[in-house]
N, C-alpha and C positions, 0 to 999 in steps of 0.2 A: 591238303590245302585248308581244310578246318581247320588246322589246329593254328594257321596263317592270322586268321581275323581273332580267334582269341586270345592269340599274341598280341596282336595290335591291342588288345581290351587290357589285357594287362597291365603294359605298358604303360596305357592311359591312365587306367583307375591305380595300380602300382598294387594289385588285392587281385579278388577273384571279383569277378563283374560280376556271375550269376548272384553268389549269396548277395550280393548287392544290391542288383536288379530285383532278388527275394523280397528286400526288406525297403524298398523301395511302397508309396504310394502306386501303384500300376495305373489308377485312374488319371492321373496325374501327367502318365509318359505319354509322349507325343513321336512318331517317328515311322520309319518305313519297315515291312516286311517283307525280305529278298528268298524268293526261292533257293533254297542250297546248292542247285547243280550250276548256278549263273556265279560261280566264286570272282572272275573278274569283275564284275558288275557291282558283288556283295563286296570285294574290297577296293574298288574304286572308289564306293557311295561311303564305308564307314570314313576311309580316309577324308572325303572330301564334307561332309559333315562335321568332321571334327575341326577341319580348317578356315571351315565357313560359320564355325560357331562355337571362336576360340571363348570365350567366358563360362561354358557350360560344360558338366559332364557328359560325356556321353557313355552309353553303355549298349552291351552286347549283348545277347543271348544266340547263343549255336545248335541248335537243335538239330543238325544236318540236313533234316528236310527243309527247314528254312532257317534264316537268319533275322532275326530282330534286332535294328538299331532304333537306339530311342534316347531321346532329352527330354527336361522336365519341361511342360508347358509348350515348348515349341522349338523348331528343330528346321533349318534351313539348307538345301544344298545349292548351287549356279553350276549352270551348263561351264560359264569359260573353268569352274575350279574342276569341273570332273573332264573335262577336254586336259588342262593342263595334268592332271595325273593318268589318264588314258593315252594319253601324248598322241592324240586323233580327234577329228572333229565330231562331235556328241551331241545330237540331239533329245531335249529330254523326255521327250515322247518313246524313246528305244528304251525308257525304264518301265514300261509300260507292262510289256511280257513275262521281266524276270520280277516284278512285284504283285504277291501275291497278295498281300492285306496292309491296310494302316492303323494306325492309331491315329486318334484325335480327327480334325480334318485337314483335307489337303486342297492346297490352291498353287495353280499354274499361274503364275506371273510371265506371258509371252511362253518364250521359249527359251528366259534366261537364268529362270529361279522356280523351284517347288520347295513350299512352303507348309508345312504341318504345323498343325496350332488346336490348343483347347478353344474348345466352341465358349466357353465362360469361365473365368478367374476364379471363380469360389471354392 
């Protein structure tokens, strides 16, 4: 199933995401960190990340223990887009368990949008 979500990265980036993710600013990236054993969780959330923030790369890193998704600066996902790709009803509070760390900070808007964001633009 890892080799699931780094497919998806590839796909995305059309490259290898890690050396990418390398040469990337890190202080910069903004995004969630999914436990490895929660893979529907972890490829619910890159999928619906990516669709919830079409203008933006997004990138992967697979570490097996956990998964890192991240975008530059900030990084959005909605309940109804991880419902419609869970194809069950999702509350985003049950992201709670299988996210072990973040980047940047994160804001709960209700129960219909988590939102990561740089605390400052510079």
């Amino acid at each position: 199933m890892a080799n699931a979500i780094i497919t998806v990265a590839l796909l995305h980036k059309k490259q290898n995401p890690m050396k990418e993710l390398e040469k990337l600013d890190r202080e910069k990236l903004v995004g969630p960190v999914i436990r490895g054993v929660d893979k529907e969780i972890a490829e619910a959330l890159l999928e619906a990340i990516e669709e919830d923030n079409p203008e933006v790369d997004v990138y992967v890193e697979d570490r097996g223990g956990y998964i890192r998704i991240a975008c530059p600066k900030r990084c959005r996902v909605t309940r109804k887009t991880l419902e419609d790709i869970l194809q069950r009803s999702f509350r985003l509070s049950e992201l709670e368990p299988a996210l072990s760390a973040f980047a940047g900070r994160m804001k709960y808007i209700g129960d219909e949008e988590i939102v990561w964001y740089l605390e400052r633009e510079d």
